[in-house]
C-alpha positions as CSV (number, residue, x, y, z in Angstrom):
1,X,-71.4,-51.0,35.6
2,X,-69.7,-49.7,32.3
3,X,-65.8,-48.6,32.1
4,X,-65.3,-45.5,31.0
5,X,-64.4,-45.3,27.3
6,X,-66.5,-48.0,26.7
7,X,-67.9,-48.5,22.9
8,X,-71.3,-46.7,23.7
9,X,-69.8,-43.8,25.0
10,X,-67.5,-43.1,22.2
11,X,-70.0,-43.8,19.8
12,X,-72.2,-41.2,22.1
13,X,-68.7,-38.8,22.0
14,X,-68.4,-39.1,18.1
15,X,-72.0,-38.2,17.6
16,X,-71.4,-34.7,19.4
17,X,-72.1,-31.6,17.5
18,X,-68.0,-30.6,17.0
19,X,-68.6,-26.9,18.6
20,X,-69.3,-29.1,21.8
21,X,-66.5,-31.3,21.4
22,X,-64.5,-27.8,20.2
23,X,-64.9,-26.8,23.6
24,X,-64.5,-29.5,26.0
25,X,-61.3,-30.0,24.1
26,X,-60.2,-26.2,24.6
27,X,-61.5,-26.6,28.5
28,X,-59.5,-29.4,29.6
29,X,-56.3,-27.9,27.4
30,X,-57.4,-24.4,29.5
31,X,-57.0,-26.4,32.4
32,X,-53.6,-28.2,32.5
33,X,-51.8,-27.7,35.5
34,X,-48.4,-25.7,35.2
35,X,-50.5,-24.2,31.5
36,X,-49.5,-20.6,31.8
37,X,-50.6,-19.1,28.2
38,X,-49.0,-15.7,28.7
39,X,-45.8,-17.6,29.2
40,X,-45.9,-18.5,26.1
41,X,-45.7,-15.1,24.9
42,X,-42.2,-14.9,25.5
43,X,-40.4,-12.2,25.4
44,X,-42.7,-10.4,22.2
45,X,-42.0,-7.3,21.0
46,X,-38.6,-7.2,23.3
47,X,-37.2,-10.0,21.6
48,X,-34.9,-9.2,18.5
49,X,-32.0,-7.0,17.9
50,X,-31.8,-3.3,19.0
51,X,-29.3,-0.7,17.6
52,X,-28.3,2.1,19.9
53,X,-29.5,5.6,18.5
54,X,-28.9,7.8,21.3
55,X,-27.4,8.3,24.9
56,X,-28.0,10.9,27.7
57,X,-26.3,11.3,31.1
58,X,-28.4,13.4,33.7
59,X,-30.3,14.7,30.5
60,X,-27.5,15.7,28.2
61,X,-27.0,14.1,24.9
62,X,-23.4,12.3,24.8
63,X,-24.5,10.8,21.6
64,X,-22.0,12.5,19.5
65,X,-19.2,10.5,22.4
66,X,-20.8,7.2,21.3
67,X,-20.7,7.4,17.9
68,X,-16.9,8.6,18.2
69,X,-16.3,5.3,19.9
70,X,-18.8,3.2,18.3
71,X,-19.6,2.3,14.6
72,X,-22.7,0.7,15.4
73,X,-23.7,-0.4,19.3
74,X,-26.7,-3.4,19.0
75,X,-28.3,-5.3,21.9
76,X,-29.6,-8.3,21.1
77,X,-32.3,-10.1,23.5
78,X,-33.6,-13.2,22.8
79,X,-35.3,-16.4,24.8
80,X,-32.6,-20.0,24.4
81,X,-34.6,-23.2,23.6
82,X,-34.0,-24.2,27.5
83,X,-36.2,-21.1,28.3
84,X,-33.8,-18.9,29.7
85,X,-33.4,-15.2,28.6
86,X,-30.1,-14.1,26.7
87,X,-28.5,-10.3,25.6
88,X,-25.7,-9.8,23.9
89,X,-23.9,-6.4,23.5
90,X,-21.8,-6.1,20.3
91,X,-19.9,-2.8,19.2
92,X,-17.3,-2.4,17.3
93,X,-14.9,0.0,18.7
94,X,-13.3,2.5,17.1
95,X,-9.3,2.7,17.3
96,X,-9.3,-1.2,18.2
97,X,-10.7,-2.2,14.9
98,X,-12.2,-5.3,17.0
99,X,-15.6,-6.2,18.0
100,X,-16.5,-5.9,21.6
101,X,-19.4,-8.4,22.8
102,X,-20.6,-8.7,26.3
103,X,-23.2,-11.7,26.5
104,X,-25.4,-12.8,29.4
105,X,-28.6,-13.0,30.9
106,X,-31.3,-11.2,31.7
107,X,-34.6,-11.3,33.7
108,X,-37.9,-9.4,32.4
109,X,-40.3,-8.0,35.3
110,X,-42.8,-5.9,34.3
111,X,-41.3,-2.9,33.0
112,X,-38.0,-3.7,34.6
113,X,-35.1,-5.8,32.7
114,X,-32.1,-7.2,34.8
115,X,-29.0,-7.7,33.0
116,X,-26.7,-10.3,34.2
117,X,-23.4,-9.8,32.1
118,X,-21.2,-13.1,32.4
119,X,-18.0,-12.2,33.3
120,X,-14.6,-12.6,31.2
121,X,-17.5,-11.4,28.5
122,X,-16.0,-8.8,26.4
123,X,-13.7,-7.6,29.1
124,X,-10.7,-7.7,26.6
125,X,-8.0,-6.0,28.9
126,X,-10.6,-3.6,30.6
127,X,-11.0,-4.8,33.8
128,X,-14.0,-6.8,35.1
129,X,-17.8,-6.0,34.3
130,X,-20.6,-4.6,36.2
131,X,-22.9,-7.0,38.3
132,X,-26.7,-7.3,37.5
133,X,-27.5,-4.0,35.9
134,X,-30.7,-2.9,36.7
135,X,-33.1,-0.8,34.4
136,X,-36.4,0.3,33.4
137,X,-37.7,-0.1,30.0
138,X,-40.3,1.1,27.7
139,X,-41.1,-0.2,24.1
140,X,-43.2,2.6,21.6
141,X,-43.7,2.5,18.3
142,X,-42.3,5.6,15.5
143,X,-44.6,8.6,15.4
144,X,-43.8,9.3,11.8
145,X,-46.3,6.8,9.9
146,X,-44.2,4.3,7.5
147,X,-42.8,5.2,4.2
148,X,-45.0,4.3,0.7
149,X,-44.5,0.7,-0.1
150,X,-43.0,0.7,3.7
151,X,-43.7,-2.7,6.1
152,X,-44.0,-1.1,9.7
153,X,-43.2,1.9,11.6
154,X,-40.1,1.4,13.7
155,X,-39.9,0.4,17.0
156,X,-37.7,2.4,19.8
157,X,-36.6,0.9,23.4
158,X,-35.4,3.3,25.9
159,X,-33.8,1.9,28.6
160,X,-33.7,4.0,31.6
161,X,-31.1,4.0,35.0
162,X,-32.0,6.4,37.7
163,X,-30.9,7.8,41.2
164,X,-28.5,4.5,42.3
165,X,-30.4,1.9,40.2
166,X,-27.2,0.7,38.2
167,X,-26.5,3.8,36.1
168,X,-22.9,3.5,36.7
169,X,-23.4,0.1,35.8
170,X,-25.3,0.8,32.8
171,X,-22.1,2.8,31.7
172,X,-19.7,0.1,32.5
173,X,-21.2,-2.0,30.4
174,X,-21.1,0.2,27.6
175,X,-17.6,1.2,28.2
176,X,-18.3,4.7,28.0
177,X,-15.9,6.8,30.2
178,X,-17.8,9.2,31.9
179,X,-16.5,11.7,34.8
180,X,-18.1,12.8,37.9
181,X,-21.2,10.9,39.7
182,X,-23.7,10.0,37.2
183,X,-27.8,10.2,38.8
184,X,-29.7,9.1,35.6
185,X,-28.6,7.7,32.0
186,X,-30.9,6.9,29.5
187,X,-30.5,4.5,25.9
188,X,-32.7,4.8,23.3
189,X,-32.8,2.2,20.7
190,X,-34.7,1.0,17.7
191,X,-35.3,-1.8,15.1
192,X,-37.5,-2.1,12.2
């Protein structure tokens, strides 16, 4: 009775065509337990840094509102090296001469993000923040095909709140004072 790994076989192992070994190799790796290959994805085109381009509340633009408030308004998502998902929200507000950032977490669920602002983030004097905010999201890519000598087309995120699923919150977070009840808001941001 031989031992496995025994000289024969290994001589027998080395001898293999290397397609064959090629694919035992990418089998057993295929087969790891806890191996979860679109885990490794991460967060893909989500990841990376966002800048706000555009606001509506129950369908009306109140971009012109955030831009008086806001020089610039970016969300940043990105995965930490201990796996866990991060945002941050940095503005800086107009008439403070400050930079307002509320950081976090967040979960990614299909076509659903949950953002977990930590609190005493950003609050600066204005109260407490928002729990979990809740909202849909959609990535697409610019219609407009890229300028000569140009990399990429943009990208654009919209975020969207709707009917009790955390538009308020969504709001809050922004710090964008808005009367009345609020039944959709939507954000629409881009990089590239």
């Amino acid at each position: 009775m031989h031992a496995p790994g025994t000289k024969k076989q290994v001589e027998r192992l080395a001898a293999s065509p290397p397609a064959a070994f090629l694919a035992v190799l990418v089998g057993v790796v295929l087969l790891l337990p806890g191996c979860d290959l679109a885990e490794e994805e991460g967060l893909g085109r989500l990841a990376g840094s966002w800048q706000v381009t555009g606001l509506s509340v129950d369908g009306t633009s109140v971009t012109a509102q955030l831009d008086a408030q806001y020089d610039r308004l970016v969300l940043t998502l990105r995965r930490g090296a201990d796996g866990r998902d991060f945002f941050s929200l940095t503005g800086r507000r107009e008439g403070e001469g400050g930079v307002r950032t509320v950081q976090g977490t967040f979960d990614k669920d299909g076509g659903e993000l949950t953002l977990r602002p930590r609190q005493g983030s950003g609050t600066s004097g204005h109260g407490t923040l928002p729990g979990p905010v809740e909202v849909d999201y959609a990535i697409s890519s610019s219609e407009e095909p890229p300028s000569p000598g140009g990399q990429s087309s943009a990208l654009f995120l919209e975020l969207r709140a709707e009917e009790g699923r955390s538009e308020d919150a969504l709001l809050d977070l922004i710090r964008l004072p808005i009367q009345g009840a609020v039944d959709r808001a939507r954000v629409r941001l881009s990089k590239g």
